[in-house]
Backbone of each chain as ProteinMPNN parsed JSONL, in Angstrom:
{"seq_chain_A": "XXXXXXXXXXXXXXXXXXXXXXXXXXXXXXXXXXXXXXXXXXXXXXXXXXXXXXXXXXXXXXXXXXXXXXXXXXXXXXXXXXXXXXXXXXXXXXXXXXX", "coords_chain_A": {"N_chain_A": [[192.995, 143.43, 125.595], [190.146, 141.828, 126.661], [187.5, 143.125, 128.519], [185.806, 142.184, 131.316], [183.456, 140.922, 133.022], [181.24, 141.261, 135.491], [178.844, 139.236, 137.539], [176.294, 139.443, 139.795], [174.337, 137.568, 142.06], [171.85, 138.492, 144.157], [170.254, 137.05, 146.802], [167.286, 135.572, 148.929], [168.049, 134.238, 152.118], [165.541, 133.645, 153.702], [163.776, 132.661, 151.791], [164.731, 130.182, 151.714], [166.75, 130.241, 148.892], [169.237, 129.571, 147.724], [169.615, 127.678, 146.034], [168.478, 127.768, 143.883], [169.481, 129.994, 143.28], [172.367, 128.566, 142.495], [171.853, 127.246, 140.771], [171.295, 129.131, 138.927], [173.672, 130.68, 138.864], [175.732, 128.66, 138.08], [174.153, 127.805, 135.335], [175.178, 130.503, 133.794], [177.93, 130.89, 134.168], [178.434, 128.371, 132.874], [177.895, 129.208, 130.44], [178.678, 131.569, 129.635], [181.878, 131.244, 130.302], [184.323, 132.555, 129.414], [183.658, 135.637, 128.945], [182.541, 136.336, 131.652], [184.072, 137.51, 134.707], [183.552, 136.769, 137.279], [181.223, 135.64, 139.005], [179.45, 136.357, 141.734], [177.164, 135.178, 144.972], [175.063, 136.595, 146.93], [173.699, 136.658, 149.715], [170.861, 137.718, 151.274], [168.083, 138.846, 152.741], [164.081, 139.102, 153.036], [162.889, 138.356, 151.089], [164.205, 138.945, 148.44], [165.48, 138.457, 145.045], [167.381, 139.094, 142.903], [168.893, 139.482, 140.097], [171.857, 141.106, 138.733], [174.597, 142.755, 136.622], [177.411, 144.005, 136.346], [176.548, 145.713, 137.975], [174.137, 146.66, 136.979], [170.924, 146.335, 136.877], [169.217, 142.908, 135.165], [167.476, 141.324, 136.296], [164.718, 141.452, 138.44], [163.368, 139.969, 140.63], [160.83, 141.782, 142.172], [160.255, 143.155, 140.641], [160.082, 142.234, 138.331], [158.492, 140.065, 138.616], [158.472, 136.561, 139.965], [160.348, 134.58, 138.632], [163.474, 134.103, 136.473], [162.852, 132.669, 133.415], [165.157, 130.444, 131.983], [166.427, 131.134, 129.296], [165.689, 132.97, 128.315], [166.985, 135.035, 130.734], [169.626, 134.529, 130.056], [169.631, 135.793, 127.096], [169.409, 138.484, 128.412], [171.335, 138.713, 129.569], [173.467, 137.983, 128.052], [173.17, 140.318, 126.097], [174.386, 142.232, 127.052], [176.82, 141.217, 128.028], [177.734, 140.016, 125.394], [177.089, 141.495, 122.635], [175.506, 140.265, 120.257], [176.28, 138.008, 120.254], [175.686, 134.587, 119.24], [173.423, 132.374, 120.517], [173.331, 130.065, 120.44], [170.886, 126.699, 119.859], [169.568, 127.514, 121.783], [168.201, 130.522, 120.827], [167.035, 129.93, 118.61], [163.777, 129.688, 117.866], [161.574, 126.96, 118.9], [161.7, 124.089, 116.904], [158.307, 122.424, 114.744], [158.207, 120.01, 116.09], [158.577, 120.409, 118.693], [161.351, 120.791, 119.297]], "CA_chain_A": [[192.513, 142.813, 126.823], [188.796, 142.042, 126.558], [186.698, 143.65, 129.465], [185.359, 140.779, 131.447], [182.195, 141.366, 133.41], [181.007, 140.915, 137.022], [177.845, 139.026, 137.618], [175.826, 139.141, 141.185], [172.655, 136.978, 142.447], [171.207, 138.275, 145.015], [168.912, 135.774, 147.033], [166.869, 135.47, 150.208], [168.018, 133.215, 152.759], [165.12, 132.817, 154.321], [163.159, 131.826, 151.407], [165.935, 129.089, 150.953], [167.004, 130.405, 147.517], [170.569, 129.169, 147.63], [170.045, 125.865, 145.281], [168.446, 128.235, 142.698], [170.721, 130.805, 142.88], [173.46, 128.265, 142.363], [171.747, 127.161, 139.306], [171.384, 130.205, 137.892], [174.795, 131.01, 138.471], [176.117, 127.703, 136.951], [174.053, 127.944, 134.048], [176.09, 131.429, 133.638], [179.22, 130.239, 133.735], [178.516, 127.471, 131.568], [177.324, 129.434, 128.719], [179.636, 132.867, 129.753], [182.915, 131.537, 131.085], [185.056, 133.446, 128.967], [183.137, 137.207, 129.438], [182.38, 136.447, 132.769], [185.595, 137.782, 135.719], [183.413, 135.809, 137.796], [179.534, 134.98, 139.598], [179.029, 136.409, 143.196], [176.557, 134.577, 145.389], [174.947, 137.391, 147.808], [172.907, 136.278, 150.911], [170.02, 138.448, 151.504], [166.523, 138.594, 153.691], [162.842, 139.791, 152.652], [162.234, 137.864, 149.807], [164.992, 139.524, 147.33], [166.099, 137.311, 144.242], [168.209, 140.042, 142.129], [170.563, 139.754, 138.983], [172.764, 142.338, 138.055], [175.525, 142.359, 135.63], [178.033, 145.166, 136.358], [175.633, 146.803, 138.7], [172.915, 146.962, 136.29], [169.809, 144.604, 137.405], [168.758, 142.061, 134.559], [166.323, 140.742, 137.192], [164.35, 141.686, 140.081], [161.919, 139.698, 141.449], [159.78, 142.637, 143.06], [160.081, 144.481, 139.161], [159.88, 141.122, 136.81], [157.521, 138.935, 139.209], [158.71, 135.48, 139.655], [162.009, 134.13, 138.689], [163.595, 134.516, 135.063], [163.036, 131.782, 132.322], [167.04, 130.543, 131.892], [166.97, 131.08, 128.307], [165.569, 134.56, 128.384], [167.657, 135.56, 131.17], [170.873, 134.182, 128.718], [169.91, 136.533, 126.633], [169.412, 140.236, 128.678], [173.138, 139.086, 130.119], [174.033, 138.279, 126.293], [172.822, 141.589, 125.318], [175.499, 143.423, 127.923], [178.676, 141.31, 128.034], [178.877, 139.949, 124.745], [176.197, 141.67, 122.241], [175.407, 139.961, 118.923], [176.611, 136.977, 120.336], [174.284, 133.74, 119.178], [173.432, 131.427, 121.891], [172.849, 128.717, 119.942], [169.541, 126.542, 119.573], [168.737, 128.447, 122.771], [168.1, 131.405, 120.044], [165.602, 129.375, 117.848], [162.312, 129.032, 118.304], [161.498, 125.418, 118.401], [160.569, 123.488, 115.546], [157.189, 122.187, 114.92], [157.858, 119.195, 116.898], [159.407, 121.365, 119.858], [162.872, 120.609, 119.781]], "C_chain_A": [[190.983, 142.945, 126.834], [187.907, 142.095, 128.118], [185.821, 142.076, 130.054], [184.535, 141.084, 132.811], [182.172, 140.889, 135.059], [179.535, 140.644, 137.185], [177.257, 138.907, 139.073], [174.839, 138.516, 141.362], [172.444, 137.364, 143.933], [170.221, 137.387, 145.919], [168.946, 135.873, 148.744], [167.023, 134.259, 151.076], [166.584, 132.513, 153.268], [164.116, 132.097, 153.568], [163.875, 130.337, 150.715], [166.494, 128.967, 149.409], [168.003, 130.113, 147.253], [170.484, 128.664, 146.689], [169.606, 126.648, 144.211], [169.634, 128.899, 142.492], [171.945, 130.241, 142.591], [173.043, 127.834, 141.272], [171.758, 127.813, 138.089], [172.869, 130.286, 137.496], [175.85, 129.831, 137.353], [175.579, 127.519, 135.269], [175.072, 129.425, 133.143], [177.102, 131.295, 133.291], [179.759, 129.222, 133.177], [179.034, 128.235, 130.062], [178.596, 130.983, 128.667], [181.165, 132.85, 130.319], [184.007, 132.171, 130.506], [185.046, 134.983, 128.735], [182.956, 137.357, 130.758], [184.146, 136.94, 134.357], [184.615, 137.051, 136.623], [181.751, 136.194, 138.575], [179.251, 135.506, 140.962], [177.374, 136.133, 143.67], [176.016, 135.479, 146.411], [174.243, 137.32, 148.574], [172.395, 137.294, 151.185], [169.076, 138.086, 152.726], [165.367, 139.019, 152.493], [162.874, 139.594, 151.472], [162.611, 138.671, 148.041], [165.293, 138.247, 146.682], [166.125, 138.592, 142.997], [169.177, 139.618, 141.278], [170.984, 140.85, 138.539], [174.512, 141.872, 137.495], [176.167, 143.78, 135.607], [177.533, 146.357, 137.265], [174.302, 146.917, 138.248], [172.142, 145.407, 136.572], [169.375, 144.278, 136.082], [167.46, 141.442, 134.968], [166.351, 141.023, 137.961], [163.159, 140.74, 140.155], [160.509, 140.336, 141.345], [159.609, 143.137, 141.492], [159.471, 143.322, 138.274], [158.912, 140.441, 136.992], [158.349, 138.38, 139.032], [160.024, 135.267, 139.371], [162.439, 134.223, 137.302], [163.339, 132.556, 134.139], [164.478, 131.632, 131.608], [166.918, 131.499, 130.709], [166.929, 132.783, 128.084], [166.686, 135.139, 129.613], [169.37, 135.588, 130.617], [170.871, 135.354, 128.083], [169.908, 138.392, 127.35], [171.081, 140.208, 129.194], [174.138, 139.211, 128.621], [174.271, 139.482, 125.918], [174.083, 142.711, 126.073], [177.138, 142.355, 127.84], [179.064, 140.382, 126.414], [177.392, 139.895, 123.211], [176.325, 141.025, 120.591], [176.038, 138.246, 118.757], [175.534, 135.443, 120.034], [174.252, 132.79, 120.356], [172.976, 129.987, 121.49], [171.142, 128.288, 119.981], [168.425, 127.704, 120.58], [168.074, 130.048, 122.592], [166.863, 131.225, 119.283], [164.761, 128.987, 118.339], [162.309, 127.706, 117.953], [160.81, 125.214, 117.461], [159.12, 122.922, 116.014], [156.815, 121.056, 115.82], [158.24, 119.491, 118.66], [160.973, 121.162, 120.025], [163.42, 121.928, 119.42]], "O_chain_A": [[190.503, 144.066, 127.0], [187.738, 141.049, 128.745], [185.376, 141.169, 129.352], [185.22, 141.559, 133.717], [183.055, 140.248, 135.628], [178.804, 141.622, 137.026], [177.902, 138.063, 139.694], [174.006, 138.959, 140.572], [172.831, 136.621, 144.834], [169.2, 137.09, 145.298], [169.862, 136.087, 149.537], [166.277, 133.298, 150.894], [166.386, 131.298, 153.294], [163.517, 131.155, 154.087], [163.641, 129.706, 149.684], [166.656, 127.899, 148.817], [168.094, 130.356, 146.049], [171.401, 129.04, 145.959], [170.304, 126.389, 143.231], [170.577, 128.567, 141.773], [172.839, 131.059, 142.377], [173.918, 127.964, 140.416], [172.005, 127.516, 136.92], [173.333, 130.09, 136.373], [176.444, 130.075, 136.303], [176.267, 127.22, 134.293], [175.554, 129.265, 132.022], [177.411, 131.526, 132.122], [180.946, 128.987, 132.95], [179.874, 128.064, 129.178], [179.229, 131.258, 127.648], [181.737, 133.867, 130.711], [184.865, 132.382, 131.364], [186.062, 135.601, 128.415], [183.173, 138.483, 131.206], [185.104, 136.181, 134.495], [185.375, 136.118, 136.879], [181.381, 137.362, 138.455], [178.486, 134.678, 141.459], [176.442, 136.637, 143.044], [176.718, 135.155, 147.369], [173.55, 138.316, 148.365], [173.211, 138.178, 151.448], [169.308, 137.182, 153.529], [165.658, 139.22, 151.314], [162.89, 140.538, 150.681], [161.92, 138.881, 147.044], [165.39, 137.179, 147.288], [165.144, 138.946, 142.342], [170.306, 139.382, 141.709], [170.236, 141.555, 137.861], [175.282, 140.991, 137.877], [175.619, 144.68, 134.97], [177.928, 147.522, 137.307], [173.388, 147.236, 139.008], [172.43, 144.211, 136.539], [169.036, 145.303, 135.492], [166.556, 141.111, 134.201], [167.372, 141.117, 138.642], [162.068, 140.989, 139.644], [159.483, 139.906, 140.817], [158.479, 143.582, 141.288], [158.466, 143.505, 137.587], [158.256, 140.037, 136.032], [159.231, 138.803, 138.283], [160.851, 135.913, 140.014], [161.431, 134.537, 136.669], [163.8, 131.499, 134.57], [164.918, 132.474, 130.825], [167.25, 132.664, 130.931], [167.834, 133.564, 127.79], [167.411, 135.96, 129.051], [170.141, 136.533, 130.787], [171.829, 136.106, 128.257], [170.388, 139.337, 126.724], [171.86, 141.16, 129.242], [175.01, 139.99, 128.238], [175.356, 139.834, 125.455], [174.496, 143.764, 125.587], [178.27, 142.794, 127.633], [180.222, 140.072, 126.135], [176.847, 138.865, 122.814], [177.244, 141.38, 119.853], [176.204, 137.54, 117.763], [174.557, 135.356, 120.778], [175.255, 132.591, 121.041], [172.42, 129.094, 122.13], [170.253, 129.132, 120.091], [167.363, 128.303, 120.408], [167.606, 130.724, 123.508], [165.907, 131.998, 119.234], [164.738, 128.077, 119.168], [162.871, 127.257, 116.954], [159.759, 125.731, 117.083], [158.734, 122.894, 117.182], [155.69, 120.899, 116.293], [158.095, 118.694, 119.587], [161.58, 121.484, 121.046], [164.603, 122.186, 119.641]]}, "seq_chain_B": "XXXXXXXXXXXXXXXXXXXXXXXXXXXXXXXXXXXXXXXXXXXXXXXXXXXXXXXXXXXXXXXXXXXXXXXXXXXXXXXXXXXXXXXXXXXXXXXXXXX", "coords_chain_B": {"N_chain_B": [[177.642, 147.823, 162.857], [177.739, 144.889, 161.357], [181.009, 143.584, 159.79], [181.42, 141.951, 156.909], [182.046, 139.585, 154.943], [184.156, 139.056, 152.529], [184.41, 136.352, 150.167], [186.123, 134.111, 147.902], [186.134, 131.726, 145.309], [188.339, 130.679, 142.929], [188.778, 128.569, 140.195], [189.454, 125.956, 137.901], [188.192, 125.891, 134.748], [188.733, 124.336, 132.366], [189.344, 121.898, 133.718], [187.03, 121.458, 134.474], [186.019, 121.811, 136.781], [183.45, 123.711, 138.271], [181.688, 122.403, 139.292], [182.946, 121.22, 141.447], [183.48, 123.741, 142.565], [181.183, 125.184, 143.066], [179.883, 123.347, 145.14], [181.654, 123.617, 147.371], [181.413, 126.453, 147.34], [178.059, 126.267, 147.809], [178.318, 125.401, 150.773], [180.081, 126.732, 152.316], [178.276, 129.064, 152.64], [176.272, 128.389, 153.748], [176.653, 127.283, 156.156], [178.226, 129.868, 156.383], [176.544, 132.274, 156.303], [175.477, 134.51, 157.423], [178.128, 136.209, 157.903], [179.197, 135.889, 155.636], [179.492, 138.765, 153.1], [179.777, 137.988, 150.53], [179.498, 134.942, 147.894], [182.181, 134.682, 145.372], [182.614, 133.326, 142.512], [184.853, 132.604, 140.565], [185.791, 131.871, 137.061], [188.921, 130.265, 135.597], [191.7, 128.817, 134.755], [194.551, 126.57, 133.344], [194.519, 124.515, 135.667], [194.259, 125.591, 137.856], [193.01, 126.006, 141.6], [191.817, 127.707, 144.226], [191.082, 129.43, 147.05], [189.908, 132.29, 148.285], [189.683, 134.65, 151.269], [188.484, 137.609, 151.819], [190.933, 138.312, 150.661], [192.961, 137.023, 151.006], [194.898, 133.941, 150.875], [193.514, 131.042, 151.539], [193.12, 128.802, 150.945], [194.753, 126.778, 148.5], [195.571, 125.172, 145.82], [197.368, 124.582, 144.485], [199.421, 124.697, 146.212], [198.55, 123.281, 148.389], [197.938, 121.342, 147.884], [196.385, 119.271, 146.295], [192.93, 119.46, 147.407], [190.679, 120.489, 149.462], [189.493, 119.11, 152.469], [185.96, 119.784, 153.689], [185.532, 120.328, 156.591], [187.679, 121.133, 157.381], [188.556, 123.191, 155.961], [186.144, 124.938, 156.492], [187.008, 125.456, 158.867], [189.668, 127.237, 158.729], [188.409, 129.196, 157.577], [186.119, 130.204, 159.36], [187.983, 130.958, 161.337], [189.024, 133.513, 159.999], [186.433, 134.838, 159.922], [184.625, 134.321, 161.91], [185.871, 134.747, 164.536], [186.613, 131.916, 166.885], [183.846, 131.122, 167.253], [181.988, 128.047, 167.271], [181.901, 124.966, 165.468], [179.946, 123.394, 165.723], [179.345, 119.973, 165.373], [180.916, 119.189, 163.536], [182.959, 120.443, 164.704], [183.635, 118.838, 166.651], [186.102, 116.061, 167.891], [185.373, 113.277, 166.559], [183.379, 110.367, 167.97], [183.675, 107.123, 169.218], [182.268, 105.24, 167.976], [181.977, 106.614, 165.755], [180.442, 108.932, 164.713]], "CA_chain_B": [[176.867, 147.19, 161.589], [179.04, 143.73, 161.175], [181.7, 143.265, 158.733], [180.762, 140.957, 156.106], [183.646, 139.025, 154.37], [183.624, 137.774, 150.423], [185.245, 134.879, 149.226], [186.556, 134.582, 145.985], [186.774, 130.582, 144.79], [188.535, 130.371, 141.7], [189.071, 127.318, 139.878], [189.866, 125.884, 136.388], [187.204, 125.717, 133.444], [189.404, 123.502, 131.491], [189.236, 120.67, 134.701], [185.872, 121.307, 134.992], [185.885, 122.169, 138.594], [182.534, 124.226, 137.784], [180.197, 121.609, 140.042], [183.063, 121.442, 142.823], [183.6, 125.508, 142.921], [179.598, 125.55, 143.429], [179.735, 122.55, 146.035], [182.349, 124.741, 148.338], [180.383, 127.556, 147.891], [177.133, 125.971, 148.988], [178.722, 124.761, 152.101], [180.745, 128.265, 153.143], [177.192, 129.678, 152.035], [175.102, 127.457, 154.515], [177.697, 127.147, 157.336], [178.713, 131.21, 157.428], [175.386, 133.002, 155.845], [175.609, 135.823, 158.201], [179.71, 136.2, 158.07], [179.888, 136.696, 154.681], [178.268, 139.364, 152.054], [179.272, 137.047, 149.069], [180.685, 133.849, 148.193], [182.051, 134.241, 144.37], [183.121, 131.84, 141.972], [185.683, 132.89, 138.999], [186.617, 130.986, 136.492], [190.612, 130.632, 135.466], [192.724, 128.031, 133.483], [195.379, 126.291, 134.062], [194.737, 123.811, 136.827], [193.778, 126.497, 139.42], [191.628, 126.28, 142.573], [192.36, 128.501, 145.088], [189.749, 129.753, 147.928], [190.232, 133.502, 149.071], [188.41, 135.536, 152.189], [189.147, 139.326, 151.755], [191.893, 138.967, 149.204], [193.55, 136.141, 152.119], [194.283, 132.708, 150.535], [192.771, 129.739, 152.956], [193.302, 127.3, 150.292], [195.702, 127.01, 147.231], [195.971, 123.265, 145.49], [198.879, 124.522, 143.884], [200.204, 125.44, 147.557], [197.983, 122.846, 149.828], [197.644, 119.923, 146.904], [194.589, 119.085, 145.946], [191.68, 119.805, 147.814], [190.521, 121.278, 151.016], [188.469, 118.581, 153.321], [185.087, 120.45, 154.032], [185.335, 120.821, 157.773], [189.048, 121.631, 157.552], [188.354, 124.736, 154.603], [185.174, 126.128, 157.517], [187.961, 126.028, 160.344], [190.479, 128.566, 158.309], [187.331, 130.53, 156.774], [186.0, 130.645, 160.456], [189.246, 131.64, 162.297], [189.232, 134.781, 159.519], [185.187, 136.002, 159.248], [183.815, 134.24, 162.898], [187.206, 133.716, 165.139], [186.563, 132.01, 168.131], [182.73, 130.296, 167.024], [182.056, 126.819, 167.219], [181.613, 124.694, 164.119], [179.327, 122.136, 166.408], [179.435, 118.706, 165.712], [182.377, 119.277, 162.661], [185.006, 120.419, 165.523], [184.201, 117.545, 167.558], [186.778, 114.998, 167.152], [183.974, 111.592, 166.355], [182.621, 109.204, 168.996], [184.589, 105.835, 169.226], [181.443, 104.64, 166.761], [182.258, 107.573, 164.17], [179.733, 109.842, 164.803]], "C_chain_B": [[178.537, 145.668, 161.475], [179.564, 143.684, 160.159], [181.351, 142.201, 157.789], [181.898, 140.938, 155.387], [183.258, 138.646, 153.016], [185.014, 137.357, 150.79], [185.028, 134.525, 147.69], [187.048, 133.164, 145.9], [187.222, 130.723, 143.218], [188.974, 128.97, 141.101], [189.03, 127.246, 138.138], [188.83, 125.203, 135.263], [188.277, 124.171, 132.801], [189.392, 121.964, 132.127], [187.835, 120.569, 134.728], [185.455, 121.295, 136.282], [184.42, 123.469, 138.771], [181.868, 123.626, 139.522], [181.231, 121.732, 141.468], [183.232, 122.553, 143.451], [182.086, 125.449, 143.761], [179.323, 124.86, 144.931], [180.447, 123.666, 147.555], [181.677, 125.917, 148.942], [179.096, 127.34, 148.757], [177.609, 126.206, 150.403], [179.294, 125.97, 152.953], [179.241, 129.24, 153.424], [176.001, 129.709, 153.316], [175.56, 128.102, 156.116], [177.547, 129.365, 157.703], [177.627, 132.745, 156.633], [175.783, 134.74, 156.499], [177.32, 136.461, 157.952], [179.384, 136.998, 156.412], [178.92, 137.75, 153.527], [178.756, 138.687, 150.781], [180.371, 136.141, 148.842], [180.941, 133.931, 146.289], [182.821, 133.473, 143.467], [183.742, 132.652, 140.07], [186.415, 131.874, 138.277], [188.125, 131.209, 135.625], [190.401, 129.432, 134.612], [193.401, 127.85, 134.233], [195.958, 125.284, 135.662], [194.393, 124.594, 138.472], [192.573, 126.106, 140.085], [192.081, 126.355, 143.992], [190.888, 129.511, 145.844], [190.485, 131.377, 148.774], [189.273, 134.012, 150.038], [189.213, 136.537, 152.432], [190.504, 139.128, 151.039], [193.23, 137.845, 150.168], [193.648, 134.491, 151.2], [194.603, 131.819, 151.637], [193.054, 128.716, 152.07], [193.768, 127.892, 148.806], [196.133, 125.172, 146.568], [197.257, 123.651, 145.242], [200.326, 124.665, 145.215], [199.73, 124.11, 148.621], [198.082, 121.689, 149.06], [196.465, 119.615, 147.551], [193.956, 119.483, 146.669], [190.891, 119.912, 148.931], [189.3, 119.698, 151.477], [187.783, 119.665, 153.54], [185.371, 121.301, 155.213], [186.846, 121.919, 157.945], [188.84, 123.2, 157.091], [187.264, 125.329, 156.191], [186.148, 126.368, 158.603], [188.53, 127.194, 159.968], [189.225, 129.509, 157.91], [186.79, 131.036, 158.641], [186.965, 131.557, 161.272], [189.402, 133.213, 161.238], [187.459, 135.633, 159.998], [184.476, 135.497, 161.068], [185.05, 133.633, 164.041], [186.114, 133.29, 166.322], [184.507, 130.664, 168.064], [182.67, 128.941, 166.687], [181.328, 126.12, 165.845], [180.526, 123.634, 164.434], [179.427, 121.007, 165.897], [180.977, 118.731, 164.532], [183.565, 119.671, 163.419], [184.855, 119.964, 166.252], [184.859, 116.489, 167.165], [185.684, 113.724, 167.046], [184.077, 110.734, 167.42], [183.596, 107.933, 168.635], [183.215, 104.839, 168.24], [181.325, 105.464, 165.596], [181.54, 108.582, 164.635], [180.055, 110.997, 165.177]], "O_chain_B": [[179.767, 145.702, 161.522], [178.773, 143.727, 159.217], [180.746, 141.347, 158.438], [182.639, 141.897, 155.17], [182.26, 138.066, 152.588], [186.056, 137.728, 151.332], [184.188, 134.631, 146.796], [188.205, 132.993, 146.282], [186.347, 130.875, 142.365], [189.651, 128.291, 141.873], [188.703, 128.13, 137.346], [188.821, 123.989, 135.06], [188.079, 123.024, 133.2], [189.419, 120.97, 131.402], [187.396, 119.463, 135.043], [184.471, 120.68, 136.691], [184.669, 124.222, 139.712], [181.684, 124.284, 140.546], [180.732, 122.187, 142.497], [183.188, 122.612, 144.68], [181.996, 125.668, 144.969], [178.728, 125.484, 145.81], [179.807, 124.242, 148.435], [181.431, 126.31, 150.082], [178.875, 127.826, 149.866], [177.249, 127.178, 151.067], [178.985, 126.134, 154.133], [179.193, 130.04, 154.359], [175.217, 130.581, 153.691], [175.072, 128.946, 156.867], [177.071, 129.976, 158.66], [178.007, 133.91, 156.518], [176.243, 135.751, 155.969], [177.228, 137.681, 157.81], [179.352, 138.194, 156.123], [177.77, 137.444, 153.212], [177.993, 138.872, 149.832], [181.545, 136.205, 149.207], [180.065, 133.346, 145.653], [183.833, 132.952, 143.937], [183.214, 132.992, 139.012], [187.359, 131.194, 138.677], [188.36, 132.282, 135.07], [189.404, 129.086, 133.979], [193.449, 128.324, 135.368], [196.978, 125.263, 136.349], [194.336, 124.227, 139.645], [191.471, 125.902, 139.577], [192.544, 125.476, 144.72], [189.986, 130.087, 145.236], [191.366, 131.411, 149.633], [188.078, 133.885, 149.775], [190.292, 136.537, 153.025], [191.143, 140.174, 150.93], [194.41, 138.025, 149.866], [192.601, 133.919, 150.899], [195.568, 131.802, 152.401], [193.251, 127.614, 152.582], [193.418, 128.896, 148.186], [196.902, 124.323, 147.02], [198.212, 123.076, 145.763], [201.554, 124.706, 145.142], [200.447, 123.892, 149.598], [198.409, 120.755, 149.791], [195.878, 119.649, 148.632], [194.543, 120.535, 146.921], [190.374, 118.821, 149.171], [188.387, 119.394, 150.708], [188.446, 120.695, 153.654], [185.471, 122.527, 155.173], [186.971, 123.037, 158.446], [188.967, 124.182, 157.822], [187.801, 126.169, 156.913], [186.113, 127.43, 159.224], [188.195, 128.224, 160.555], [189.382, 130.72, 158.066], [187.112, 132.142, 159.073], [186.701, 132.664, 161.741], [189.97, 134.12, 161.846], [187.384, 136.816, 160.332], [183.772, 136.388, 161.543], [185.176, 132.449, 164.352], [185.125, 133.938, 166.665], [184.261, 129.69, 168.775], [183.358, 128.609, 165.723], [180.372, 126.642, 165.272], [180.146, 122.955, 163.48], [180.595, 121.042, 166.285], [182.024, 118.221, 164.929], [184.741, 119.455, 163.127], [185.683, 120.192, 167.133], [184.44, 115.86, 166.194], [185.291, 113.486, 168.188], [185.232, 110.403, 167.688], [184.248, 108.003, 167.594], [183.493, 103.683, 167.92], [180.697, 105.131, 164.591], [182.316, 109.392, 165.142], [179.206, 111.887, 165.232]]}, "name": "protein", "num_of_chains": 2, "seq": "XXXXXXXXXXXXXXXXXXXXXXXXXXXXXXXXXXXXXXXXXXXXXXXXXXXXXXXXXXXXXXXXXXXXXXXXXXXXXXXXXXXXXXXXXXXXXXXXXXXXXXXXXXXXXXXXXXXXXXXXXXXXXXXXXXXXXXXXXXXXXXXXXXXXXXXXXXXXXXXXXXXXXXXXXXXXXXXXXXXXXXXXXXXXXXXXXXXXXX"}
């Protein structure tokens, strides 16, 4: 039975963070729906925007600055629910023409 | 200190019910901010999509067929996390011009 993870987003209502936080989470469960037990959506105040993955934060806001870059945030959740896993191109640096 | 309710949408990867899990959520998200401490979204198999508040199911396709009308799904989520609160213009029956 493979251990299957619990992801949270914290986010501040009042800075209307909903529409991210639902992107984040969808990109998540795109790329993780088979490690993932499932995405919670957590309505906050005071300008919180938090990921944690089992409890453990991936992202803070107030700690990281700013908001995560998807691909990098792909990988610090990579690195905990399913390590050594490739993520595809989203792994390679782009070629010389950027793709 | 007020109770704060989660909701647990699950639905089926394999249908791709991804974008309408997220849609639901928005909307419970918007509508009952304060009510609940989290709205989350697990993904299953199998044709599932089933809407829980506190471990309560409010909606079951496999039980309700197919798919909760909006206003309908905030009445049962209301009557559990805000009994008694008005949904304003969604629990008025519409104006003899729709509205």
């Amino acid at each position: 039975m493979t251990t299957r993870h619990r992801v949270v987003i914290t986010y501040c209502t009042q800075c209307r963070w909903l529409l991210r936080a639902q992107w984040y989470q969808g990109e998540l469960l795109t790329t993780f729906a088979d490690e993932l037990a499932e995405v919670a959506l957590a309505p906050a105040t005071g300008g919180v925007f938090r990921i944690d993955v089992d409890g453990e934060p991936v992202w803070n806001r107030k700690r990281d600055g700013g908001f995560p870059e998807v691909t990098e945030l792909k990988r610090r959740v990579r690195d905990l629910v399913a390590p050594g896993r490739s993520l595809g191109h989203a792994d390679r640096p782009a070629g010389p023409d950027g793709d």
